[in-house]
TIVO-2410 file (N, C-alpha, C; in nm, 3 decimals):
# residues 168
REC num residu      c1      c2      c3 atome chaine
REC   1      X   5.285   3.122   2.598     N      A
REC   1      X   5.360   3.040   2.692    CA      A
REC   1      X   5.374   3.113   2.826     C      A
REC   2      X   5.367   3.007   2.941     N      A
REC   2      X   5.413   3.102   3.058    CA      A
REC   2      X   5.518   3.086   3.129     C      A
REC   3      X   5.646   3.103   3.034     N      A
REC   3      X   5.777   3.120   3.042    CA      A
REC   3      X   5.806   3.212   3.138     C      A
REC   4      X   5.849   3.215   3.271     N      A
REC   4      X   5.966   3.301   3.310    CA      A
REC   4      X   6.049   3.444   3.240     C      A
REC   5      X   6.149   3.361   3.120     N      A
REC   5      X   6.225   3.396   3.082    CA      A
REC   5      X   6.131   3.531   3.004     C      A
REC   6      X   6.202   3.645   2.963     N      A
REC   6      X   6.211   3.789   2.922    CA      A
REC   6      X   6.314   3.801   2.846     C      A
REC   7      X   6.295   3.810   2.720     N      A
REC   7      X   6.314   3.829   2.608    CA      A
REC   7      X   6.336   3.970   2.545     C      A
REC   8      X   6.406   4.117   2.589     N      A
REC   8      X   6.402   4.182   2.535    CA      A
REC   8      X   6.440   4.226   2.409     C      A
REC   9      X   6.472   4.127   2.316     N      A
REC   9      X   6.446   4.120   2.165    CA      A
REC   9      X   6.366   4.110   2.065     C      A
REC  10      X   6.264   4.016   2.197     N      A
REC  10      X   6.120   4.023   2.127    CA      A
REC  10      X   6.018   4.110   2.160     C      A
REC  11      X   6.068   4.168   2.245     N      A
REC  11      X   5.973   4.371   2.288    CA      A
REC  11      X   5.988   4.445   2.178     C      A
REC  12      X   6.103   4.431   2.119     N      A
REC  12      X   6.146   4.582   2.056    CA      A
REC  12      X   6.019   4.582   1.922     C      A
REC  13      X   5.982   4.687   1.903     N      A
REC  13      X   5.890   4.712   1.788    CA      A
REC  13      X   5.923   4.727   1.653     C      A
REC  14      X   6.016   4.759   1.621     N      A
REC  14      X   6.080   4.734   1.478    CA      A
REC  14      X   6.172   4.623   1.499     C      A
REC  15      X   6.136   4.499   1.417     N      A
REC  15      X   6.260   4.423   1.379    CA      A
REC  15      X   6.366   4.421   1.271     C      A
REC  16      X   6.383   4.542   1.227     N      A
REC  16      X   6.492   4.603   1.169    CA      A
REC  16      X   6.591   4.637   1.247     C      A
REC  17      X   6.502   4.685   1.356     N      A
REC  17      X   6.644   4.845   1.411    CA      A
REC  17      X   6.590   4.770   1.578     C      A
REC  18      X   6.649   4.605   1.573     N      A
REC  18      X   6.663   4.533   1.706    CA      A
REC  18      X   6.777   4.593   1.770     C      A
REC  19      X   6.812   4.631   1.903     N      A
REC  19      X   6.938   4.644   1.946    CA      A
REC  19      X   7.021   4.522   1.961     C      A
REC  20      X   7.146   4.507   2.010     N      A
REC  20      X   7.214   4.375   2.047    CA      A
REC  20      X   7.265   4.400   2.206     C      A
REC  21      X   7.225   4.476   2.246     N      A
REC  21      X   7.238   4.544   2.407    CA      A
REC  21      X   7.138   4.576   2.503     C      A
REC  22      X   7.118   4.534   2.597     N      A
REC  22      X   7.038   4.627   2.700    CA      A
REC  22      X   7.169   4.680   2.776     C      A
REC  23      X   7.168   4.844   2.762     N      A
REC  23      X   7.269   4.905   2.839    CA      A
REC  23      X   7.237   4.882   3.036     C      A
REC  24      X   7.112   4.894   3.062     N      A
REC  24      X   7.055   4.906   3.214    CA      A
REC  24      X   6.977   4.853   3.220     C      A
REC  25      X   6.942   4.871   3.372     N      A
REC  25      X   6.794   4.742   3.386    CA      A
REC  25      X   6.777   4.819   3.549     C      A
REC  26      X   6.662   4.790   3.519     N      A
REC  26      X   6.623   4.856   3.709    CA      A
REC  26      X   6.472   4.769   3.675     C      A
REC  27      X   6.442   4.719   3.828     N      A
REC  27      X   6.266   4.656   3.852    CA      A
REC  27      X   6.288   4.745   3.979     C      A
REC  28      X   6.125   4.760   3.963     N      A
REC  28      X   6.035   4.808   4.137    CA      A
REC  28      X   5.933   4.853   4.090     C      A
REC  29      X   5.803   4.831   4.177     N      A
REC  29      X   5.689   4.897   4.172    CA      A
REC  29      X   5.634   4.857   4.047     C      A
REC  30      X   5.663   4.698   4.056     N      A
REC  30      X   5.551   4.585   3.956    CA      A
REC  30      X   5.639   4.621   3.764     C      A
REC  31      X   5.764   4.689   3.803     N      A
REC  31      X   5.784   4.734   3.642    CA      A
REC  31      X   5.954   4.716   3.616     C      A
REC  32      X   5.968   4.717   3.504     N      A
REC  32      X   6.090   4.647   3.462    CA      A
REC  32      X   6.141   4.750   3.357     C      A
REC  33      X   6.284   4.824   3.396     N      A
REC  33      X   6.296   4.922   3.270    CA      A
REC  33      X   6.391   4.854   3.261     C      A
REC  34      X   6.449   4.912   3.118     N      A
REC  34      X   6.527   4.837   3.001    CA      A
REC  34      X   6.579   4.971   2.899     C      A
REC  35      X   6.711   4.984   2.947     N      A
REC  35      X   6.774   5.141   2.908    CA      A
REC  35      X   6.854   5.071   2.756     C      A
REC  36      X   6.816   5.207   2.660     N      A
REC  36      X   6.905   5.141   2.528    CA      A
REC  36      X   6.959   5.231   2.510     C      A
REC  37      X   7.106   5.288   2.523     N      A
REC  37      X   7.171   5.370   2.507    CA      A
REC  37      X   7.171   5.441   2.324     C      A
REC  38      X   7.243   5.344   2.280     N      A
REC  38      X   7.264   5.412   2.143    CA      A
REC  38      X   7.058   5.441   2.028     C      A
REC  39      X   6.994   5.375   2.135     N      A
REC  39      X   6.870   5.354   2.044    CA      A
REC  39      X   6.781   5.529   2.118     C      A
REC  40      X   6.869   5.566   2.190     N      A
REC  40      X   6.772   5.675   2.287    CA      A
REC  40      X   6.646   5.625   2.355     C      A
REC  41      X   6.647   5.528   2.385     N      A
REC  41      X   6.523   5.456   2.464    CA      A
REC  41      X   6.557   5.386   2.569     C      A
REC  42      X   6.380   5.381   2.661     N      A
REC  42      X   6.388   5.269   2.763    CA      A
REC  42      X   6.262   5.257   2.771     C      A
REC  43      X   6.253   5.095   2.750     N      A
REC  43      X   6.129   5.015   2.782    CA      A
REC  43      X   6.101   5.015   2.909     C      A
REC  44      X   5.939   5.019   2.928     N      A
REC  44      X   5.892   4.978   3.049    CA      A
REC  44      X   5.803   4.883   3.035     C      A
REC  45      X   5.814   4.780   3.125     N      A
REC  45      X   5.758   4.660   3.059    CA      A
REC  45      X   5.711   4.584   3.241     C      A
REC  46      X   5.580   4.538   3.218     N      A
REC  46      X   5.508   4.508   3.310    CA      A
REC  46      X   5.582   4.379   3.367     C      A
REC  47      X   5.612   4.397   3.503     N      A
REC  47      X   5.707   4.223   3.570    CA      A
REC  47      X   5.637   4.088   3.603     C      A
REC  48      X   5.458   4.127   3.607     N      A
REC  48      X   5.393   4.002   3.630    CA      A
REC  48      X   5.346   3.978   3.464     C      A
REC  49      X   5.331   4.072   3.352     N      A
REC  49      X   5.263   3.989   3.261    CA      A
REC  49      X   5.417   3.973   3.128     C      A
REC  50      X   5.488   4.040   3.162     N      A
REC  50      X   5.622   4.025   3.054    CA      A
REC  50      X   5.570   4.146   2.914     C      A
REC  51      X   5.456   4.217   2.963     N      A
REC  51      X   5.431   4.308   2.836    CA      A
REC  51      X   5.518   4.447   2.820     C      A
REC  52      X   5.569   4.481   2.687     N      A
REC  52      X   5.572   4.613   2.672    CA      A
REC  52      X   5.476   4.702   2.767     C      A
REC  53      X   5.469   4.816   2.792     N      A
REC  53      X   5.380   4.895   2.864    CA      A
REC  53      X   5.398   5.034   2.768     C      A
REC  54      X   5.522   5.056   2.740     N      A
REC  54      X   5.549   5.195   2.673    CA      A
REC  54      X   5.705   5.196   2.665     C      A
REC  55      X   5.726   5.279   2.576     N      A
REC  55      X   5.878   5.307   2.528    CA      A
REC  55      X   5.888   5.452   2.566     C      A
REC  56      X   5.976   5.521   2.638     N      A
REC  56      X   6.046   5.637   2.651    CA      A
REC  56      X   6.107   5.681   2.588     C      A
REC  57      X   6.119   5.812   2.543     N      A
REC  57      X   6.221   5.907   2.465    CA      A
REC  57      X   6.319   5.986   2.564     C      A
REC  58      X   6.424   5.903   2.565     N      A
REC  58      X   6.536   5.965   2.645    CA      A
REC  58      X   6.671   5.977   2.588     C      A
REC  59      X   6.780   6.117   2.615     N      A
REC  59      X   6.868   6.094   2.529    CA      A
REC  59      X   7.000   6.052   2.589     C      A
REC  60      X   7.030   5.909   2.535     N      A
REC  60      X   7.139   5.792   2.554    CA      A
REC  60      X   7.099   5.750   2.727     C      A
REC  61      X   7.024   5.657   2.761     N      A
REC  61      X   7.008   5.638   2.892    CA      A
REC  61      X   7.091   5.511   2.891     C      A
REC  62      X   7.155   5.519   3.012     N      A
REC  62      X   7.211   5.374   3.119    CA      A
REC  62      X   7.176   5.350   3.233     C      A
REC  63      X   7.256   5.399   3.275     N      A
REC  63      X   7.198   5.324   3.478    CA      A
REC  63      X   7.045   5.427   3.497     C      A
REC  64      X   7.029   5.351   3.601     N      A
REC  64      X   6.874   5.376   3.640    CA      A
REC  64      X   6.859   5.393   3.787     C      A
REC  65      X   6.771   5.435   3.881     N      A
REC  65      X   6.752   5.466   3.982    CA      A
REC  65      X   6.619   5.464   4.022     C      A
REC  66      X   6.580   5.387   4.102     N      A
REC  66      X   6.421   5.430   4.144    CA      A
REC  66      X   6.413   5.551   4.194     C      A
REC  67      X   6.300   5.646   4.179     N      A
REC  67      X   6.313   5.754   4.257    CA      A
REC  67      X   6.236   5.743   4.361     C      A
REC  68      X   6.118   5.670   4.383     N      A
REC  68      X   6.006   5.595   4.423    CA      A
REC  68      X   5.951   5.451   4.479     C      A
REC  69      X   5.899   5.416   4.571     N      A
REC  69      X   5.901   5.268   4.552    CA      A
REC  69      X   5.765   5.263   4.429     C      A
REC  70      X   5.682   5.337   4.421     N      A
REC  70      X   5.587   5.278   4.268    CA      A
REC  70      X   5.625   5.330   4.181     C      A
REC  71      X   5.787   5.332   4.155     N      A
REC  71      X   5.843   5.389   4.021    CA      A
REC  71      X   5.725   5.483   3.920     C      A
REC  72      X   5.680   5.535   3.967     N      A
REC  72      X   5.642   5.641   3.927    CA      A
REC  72      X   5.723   5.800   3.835     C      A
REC  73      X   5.847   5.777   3.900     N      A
REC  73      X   5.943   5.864   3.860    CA      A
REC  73      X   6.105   5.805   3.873     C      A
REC  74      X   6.162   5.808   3.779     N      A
REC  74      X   6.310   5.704   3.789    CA      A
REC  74      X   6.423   5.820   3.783     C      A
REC  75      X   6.526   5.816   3.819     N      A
REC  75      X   6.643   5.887   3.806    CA      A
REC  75      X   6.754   5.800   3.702     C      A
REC  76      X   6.785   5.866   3.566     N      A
REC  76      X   6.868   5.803   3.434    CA      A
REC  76      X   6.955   5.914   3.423     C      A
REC  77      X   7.070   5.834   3.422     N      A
REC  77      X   7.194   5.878   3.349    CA      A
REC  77      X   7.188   5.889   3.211     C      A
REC  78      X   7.232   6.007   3.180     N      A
REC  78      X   7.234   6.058   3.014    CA      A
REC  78      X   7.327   6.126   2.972     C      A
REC  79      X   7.387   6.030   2.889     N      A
REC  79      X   7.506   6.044   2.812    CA      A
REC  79      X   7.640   6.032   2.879     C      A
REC  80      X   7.593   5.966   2.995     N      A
REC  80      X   7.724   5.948   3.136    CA      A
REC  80      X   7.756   6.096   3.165     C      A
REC  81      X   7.690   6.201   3.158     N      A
REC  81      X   7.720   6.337   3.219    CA      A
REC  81      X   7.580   6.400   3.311     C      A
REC  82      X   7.474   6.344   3.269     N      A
REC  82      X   7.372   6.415   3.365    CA      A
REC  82      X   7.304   6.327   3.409     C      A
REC  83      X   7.201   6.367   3.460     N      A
REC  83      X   7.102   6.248   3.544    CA      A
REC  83      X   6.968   6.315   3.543     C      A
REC  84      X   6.891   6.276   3.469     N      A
REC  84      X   6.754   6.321   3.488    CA      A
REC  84      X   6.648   6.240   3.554     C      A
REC  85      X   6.518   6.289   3.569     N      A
REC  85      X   6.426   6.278   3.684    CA      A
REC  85      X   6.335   6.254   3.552     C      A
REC  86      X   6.248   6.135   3.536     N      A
REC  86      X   6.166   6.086   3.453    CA      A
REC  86      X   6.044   6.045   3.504     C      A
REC  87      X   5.966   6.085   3.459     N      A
REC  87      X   5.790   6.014   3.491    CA      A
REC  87      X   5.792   5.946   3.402     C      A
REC  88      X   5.722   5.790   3.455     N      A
REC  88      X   5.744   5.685   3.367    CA      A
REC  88      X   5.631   5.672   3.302     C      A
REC  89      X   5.502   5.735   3.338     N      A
REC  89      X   5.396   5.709   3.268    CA      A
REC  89      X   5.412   5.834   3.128     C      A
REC  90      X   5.454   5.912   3.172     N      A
REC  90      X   5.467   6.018   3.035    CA      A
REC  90      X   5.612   6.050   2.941     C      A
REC  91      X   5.705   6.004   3.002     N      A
REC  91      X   5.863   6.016   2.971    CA      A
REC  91      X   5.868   6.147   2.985     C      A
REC  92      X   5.845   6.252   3.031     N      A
REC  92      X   5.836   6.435   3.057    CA      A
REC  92      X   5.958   6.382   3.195     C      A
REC  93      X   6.044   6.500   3.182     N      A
REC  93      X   6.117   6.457   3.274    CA      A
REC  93      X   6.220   6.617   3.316     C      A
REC  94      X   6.313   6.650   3.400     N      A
REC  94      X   6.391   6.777   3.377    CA      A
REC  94      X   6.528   6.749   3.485     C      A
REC  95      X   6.613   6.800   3.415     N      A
REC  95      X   6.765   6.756   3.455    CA      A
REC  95      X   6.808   6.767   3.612     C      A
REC  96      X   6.823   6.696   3.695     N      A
REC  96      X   6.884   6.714   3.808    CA      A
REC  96      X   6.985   6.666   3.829     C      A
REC  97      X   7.048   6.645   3.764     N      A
REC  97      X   7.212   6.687   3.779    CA      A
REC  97      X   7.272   6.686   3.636     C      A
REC  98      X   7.418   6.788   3.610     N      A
REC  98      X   7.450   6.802   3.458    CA      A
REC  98      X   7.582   6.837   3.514     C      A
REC  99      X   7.672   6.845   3.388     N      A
REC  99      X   7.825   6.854   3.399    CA      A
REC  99      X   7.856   6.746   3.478     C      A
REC 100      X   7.877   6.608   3.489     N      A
REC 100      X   7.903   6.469   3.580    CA      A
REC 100      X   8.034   6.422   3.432     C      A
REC 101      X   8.096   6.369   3.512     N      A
REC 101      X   8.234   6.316   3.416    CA      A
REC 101      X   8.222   6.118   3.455     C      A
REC 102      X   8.202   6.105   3.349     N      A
REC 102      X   8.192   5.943   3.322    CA      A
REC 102      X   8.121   5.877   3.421     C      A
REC 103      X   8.014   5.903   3.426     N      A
REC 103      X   7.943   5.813   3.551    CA      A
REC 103      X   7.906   5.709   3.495     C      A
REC 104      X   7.903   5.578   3.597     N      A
REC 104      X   7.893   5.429   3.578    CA      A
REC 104      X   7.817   5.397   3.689     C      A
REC 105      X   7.710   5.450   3.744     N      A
REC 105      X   7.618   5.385   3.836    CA      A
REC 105      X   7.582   5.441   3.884     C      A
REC 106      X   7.407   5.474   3.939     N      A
REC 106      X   7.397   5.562   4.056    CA      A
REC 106      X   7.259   5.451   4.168     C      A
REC 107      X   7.258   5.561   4.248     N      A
REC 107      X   7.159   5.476   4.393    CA      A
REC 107      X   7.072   5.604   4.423     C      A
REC 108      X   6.994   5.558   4.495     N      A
REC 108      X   6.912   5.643   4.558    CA      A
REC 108      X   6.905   5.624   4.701     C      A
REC 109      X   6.908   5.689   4.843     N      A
REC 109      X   6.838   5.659   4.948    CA      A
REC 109      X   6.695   5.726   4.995     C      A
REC 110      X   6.672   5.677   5.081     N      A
REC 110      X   6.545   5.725   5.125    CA      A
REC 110      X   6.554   5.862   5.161     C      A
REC 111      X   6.619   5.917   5.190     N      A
REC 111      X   6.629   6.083   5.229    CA      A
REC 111      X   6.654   6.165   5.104     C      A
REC 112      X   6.626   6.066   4.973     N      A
REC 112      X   6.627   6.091   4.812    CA      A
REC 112      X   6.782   6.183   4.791     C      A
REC 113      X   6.914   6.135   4.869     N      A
REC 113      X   7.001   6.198   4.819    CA      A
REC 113      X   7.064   6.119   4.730     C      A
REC 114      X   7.106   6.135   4.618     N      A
REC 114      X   7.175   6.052   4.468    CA      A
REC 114      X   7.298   6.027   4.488     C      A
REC 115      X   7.349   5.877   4.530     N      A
REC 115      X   7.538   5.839   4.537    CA      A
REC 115      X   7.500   5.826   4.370     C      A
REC 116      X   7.635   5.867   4.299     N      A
REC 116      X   7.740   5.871   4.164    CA      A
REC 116      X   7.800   5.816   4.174     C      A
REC 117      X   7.819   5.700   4.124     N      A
REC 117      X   8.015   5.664   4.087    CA      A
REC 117      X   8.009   5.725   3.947     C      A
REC 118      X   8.139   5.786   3.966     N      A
REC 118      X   8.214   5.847   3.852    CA      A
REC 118      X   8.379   5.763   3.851     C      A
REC 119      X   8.374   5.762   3.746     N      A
REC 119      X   8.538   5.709   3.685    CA      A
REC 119      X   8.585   5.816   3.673     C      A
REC 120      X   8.726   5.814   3.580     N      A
REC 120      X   8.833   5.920   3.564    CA      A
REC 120      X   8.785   6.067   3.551     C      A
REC 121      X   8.828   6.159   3.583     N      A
REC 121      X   8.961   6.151   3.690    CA      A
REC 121      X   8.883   6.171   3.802     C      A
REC 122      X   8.800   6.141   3.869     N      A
REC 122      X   8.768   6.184   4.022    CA      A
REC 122      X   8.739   6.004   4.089     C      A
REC 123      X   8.735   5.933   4.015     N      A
REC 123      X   8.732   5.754   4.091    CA      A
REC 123      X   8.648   5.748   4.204     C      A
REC 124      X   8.536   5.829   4.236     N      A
REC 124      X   8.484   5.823   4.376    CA      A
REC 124      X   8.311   5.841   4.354     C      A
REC 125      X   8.288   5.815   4.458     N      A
REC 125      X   8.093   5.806   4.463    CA      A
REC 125      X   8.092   5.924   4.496     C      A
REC 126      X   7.972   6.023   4.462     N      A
REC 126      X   7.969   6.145   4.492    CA      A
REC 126      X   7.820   6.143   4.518     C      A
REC 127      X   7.834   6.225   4.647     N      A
REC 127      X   7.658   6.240   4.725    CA      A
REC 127      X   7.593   6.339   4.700     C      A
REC 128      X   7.493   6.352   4.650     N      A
REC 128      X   7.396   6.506   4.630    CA      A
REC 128      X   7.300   6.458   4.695     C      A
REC 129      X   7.243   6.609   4.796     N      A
REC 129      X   7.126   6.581   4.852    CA      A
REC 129      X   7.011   6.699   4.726     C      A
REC 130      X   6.976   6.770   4.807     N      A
REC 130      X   6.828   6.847   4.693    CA      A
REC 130      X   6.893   6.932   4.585     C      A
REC 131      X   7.012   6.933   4.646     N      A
REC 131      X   7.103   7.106   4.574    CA      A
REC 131      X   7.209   7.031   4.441     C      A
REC 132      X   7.273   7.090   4.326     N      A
REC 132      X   7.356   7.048   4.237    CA      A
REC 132      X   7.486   7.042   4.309     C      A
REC 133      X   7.496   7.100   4.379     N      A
REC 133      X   7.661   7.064   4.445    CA      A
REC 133      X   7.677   6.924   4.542     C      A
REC 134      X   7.771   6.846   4.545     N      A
REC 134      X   7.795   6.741   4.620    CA      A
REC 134      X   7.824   6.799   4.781     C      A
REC 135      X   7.773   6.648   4.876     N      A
REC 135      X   7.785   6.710   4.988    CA      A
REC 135      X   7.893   6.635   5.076     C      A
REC 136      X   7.926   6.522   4.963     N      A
REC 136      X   7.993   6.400   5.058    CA      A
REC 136      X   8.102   6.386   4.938     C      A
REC 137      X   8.179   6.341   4.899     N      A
REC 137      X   8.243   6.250   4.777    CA      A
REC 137      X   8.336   6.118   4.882     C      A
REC 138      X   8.307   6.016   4.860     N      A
REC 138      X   8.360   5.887   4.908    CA      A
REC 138      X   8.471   5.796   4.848     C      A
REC 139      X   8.573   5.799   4.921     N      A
REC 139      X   8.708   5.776   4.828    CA      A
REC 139      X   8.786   5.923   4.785     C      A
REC 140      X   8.911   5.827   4.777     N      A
REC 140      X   9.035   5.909   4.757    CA      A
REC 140      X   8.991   6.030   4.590     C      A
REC 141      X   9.010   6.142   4.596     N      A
REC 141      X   9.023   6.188   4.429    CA      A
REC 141      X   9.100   6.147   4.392     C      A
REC 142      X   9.085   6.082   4.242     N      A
REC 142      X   9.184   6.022   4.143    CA      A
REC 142      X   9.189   5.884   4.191     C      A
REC 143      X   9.139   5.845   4.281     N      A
REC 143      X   9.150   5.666   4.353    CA      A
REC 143      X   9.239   5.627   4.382     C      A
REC 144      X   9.272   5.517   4.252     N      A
REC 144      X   9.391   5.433   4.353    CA      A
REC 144      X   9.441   5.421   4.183     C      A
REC 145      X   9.591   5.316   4.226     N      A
REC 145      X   9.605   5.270   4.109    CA      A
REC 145      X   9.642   5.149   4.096     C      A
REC 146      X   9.591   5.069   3.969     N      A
REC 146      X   9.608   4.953   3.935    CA      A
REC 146      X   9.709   4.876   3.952     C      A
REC 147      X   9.851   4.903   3.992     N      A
REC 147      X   9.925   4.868   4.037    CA      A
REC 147      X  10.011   4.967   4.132     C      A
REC 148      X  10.060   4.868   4.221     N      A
REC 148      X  10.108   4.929   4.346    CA      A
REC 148      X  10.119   4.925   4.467     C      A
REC 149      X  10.113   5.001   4.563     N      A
REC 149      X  10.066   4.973   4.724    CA      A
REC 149      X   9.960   5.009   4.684     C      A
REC 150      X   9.876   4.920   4.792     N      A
REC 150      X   9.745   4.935   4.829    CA      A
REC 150      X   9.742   5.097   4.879     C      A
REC 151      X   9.598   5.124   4.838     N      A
REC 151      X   9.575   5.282   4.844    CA      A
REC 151      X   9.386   5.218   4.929     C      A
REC 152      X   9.421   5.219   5.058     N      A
REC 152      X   9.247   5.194   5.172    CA      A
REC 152      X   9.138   5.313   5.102     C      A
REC 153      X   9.173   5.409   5.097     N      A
REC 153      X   9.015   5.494   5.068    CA      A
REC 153      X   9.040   5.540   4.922     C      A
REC 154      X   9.134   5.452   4.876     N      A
REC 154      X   9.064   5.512   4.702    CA      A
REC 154      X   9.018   5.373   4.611     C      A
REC 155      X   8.916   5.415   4.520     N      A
REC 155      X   8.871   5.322   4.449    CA      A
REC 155      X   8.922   5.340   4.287     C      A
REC 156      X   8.867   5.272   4.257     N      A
REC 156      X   8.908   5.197   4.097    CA      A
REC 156      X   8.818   5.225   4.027     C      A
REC 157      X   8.761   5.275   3.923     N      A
REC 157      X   8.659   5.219   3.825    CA      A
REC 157      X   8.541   5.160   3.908     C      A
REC 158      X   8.463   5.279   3.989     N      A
REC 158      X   8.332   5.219   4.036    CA      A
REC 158      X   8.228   5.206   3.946     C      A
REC 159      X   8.133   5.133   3.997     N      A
REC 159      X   8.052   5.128   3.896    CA      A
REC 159      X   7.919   5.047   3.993     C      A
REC 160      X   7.802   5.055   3.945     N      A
REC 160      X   7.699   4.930   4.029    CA      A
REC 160      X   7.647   4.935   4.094     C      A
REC 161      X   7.648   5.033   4.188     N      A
REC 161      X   7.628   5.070   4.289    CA      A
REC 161      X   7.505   5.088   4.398     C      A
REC 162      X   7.478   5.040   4.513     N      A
REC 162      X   7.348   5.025   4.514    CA      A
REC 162      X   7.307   5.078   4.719     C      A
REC 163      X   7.225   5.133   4.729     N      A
REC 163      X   7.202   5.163   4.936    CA      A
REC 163      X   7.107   5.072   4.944     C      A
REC 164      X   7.112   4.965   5.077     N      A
REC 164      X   7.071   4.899   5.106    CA      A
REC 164      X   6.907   4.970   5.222     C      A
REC 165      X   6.850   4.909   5.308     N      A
REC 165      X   6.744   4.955   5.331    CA      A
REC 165      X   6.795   5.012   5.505     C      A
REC 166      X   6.953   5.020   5.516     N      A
REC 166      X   6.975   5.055   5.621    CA      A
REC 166      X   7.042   5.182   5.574     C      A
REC 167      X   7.018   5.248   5.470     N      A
REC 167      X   7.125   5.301   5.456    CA      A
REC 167      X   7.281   5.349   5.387     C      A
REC 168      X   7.307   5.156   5.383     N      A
REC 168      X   7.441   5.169   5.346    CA      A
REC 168      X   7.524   5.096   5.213     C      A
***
């Protein structure tokens, strides 16, 4: 059939050990990943023909990051504490960033520096350029809180997060 629709239930290769989740999702550079946290995997799966392409061995991946526009190499969160640097044709990959406390999203810009949102206790996007130390953190530490006066530069439970092609 030449359905549209994408089915990642009917990718998975054992129909025993189907997940009931796609934790992440990132497209670019003709390809479609598909992060399974508790399964230690992520599909890469072709965006014009809807095929499997290959499965990755990664441990607990979620958010995703192009590192590249021909995704050639992706940036994954693992285990919500590190972020590794993955070649998608081989899954070989090596840690660029570790010790991260609950991260829920990351971005990439073109000057390849990595925004973080992290949740508790630091509530803020955190900028790395080439080096492991942050160079920016955006938002209040500790954020804001759910009830109260308004708190302007602290955030909540970021998460999603994405730089547009200006930048921002």
């Amino acid at each position: 059939t030449d359905s549209p629709d994408l089915y990642p239930r009917n990718l998975w290769p054992d129909p025993k050990g189907k997940p009931d989740r796609v934790d992440g999702l990132l497209a670019g550079g003709g390809m479609i990943f598909l992060s399974y946290t508790r399964e230690n995997a992520i599909m890469v799966i072709d965006a014009k023909t809807g095929k499997l392409q290959r499965t990755l061995s990664v441990p607990a991946p979620s958010f995703m990051a192009l590192r590249n526009e021909a995704a050639r190499s992706i940036y994954v969160v693992s285990g919500g504490t590190d972020v590794l640097c993955i070649t998608t044709q081989t899954g070989t990959g090596a840690t660029r960033l570790k010790g991260l406390s609950n991260v829920r999203g990351i971005a990439r810009d073109k000057a390849d520096h990595l925004y973080v949102a992290v949740r508790d206790p630091d509530q803020q996007v955190i900028v790395f350029g080439t080096e492991q130390e942050p160079y920016l953190k955006i938002g209040r530490k500790g954020g804001r809180a759910k009830l109260g006066p308004w708190t302007p530069d602290g955030m909540l439970e970021p998460a999603g997060i994405t730089i547009d092609a200006e930048g921002k």
